[in-house]
Structures are given as C-alpha cells and as structure tokens.
C-alpha positions as CSV (number, residue, x, y, z in Angstrom):
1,X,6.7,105.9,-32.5
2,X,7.0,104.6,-36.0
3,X,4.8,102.5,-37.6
4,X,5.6,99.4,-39.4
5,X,3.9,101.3,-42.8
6,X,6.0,104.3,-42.1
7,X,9.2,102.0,-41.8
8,X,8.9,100.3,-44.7
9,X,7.8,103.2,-46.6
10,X,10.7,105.2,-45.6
11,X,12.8,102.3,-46.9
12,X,11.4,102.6,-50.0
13,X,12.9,106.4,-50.4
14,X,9.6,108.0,-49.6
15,X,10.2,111.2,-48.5
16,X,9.7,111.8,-44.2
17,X,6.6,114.4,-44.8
18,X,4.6,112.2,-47.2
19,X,5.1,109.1,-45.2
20,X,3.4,111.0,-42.1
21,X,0.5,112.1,-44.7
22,X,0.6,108.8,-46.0
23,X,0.0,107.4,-42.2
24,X,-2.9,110.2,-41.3
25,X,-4.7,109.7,-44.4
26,X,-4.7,105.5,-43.7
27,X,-6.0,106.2,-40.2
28,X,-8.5,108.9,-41.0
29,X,-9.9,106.6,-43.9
30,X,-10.2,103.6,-40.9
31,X,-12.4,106.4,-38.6
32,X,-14.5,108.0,-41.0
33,X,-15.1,104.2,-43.2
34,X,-16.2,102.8,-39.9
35,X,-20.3,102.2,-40.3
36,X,-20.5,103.8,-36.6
37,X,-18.3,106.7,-37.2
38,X,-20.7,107.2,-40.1
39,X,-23.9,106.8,-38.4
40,X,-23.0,109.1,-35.6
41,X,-22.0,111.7,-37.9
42,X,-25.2,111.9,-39.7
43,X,-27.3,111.5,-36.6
44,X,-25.2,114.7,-35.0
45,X,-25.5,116.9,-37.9
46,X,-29.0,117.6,-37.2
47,X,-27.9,119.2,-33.8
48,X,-26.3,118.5,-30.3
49,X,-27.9,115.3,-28.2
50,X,-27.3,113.8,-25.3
51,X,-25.7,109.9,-25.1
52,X,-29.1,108.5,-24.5
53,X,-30.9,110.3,-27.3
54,X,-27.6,109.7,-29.6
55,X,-27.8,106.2,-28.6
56,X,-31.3,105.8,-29.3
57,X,-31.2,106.8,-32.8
58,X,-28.7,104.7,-34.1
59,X,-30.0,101.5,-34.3
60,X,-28.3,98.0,-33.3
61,X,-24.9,100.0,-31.6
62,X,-24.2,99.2,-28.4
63,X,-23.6,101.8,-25.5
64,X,-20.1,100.3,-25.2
65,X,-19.3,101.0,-29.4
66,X,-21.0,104.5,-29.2
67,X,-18.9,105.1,-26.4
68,X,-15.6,104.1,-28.1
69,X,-17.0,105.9,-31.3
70,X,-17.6,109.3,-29.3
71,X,-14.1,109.1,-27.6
72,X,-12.4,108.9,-31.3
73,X,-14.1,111.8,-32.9
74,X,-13.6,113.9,-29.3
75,X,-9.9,112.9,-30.3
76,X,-10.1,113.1,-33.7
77,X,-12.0,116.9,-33.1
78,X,-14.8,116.3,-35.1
79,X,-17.5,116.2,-32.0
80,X,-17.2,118.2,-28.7
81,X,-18.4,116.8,-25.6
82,X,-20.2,119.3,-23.0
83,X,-20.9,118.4,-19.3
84,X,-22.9,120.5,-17.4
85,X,-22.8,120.8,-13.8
86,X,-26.2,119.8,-13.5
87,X,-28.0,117.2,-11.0
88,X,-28.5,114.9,-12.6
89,X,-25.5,115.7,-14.5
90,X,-25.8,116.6,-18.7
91,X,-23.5,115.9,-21.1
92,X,-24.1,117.0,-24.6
93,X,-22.3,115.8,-27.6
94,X,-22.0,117.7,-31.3
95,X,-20.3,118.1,-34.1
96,X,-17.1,120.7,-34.4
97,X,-16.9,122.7,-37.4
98,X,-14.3,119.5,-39.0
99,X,-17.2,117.2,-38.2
100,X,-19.7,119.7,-40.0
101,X,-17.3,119.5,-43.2
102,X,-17.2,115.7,-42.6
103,X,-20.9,115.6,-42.8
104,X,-21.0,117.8,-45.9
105,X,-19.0,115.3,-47.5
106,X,-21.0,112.3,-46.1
107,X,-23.5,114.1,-47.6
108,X,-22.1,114.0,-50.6
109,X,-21.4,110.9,-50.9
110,X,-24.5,109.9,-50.2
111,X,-25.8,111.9,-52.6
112,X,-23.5,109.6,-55.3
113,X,-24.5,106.8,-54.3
114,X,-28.6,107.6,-54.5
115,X,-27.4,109.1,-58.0
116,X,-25.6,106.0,-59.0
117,X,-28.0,103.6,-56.9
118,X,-29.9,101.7,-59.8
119,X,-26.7,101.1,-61.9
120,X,-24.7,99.8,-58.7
121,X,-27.5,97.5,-57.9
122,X,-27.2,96.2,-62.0
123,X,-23.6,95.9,-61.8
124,X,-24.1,93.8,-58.6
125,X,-26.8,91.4,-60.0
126,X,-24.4,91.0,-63.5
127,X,-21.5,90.1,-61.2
128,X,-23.1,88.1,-58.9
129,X,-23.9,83.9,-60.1
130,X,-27.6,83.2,-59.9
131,X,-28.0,80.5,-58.2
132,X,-28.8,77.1,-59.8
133,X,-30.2,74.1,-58.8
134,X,-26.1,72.8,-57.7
135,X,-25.8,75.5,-55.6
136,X,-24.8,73.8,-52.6
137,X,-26.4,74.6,-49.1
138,X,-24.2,76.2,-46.5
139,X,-25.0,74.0,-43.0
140,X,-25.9,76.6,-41.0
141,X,-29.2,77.5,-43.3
142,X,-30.1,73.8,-43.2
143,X,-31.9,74.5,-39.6
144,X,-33.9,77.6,-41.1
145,X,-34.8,75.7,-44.6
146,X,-35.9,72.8,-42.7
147,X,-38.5,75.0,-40.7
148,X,-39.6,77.1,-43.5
149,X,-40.0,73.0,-45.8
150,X,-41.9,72.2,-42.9
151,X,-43.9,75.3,-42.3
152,X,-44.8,75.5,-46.3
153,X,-45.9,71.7,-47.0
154,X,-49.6,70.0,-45.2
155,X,-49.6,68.3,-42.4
156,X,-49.5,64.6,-42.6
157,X,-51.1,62.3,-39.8
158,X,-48.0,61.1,-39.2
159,X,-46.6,64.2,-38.3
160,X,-49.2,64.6,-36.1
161,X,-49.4,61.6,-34.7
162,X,-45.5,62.3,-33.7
163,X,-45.9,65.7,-32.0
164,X,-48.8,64.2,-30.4
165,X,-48.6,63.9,-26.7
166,X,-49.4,60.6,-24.9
C-alpha cells in the first residue's frame, strides 16, 4: 500500500528506498512524540508491571488509551507482553531491548531539557504578550472569574438577602 506522502514523494524523483525511510521515520516520530507512548516508556524502564500497576502510575490515561498504547509498542517491538497461565490469569508487560534504547534516549532528552529548562522558560515569557488591561476575556472563563469576583469581594446585605430562603 502506498501512501499519499510516498506518492507524491516519488513524484518528486525521490529515490524508492528513501521514500520508505522517509515514511518509517514520519510514523516512528508520531509513536514515540505521543505523551502516552512517552509516559509508558519511562514508567516500564524501571522493570516489567502488570496492566493495573502500569495503569496506575500513569496518571489521567485511560485503560482504553493504555490499551491502544501497549498494542503499538507490542507492534512496534519496543514492549513484550507475557501471559501466564495462571488463575487468575497474569500478564506482564516490559520493555524489549529497542524500548530500552528508546528509554535511553528519552532519557536523554530529558536530560536537555532540565539542562536547558531556565532558558526555555525565558524564551517563553519573552515571546509570549503579557497581558494588559485590553486583553479580552475568552467566554468560557467568564463563569470561573465570576465565582472567584464573587468569592474575593464582602458580602453585601443584598446579596444575602437574595440567597436568602423564604
């Protein structure tokens, strides 16, 4: 099957070999970029775990998304998936040797961006506008500002006397 990248690539004299290098690198960088892919990485380089305990320790991901993840770097053969014939049955997931050098270079990378994290952070506030007294409020904060106004400023009898109950 050829993709629509590796058609028009192709067309533009691109030679057969680099197009299909060209298409594995694109789809690697959209696995190991995913936050998930990431996440699950780290968490397995400290050893095998089961799906519970893997699900545990990666916070706000669905069972449904760890699921999908798992099945991608089984695929991919960055994690191997054990099931033992056990009552209740056990299955184990952890990282191939290609996952392990994935993690080393998570690592790494993580490692750059501690390094790098205090200029990153001033390169962000220089870029970003401060916000000025103009700045216009996007709608759906107006509920949450309101609250907070309310919350912050005394209570007035009136106010009272309208959350009063007859």
């Amino acid at each position: 099957m050829t993709s629509l990248l590796g058609t028009e690539l192709a067309q533009r004299g691109v030679a057969p070999d680099c197009v299909q290098t060209i298409e594995l690198v694109r789809d690697v960088l959209a696995r190991v970029g995913d936050k998930w892919t990431l996440l699950t990485i780290t968490v397995l380089a400290s050893g095998p775990l089961r799906f519970t305990a893997l699900h545990g320790q990666i916070a706000g991901i669905s069972q449904r998304m760890l699921s999908q993840t798992l099945r991608a770097l089984t695929r991919d053969g960055l994690v191997t998936r054990s099931a033992y014939p056990e009552v209740p049955p056990r299955v184990e997931y952890a990282l191939t040797p290609l996952g392990r050098s994935l993690s080393d270079a998570v690592d790494g990378l993580v490692r750059w961006v501690r390094d790098h994290q205090a200029e990153i952070a001033q390169n962000r506030d220089e870029f970003d506008p401060a916000p000025t007294a103009n700045t216009a409020i996007p709608p759906r904060a107006l509920p949450e500002l309101r609250t907070a106004a309310a919350a912050s400023r005394p209570q007035q009898d009136s106010d009272v006397l309208s959350s009063a109950k007859p």
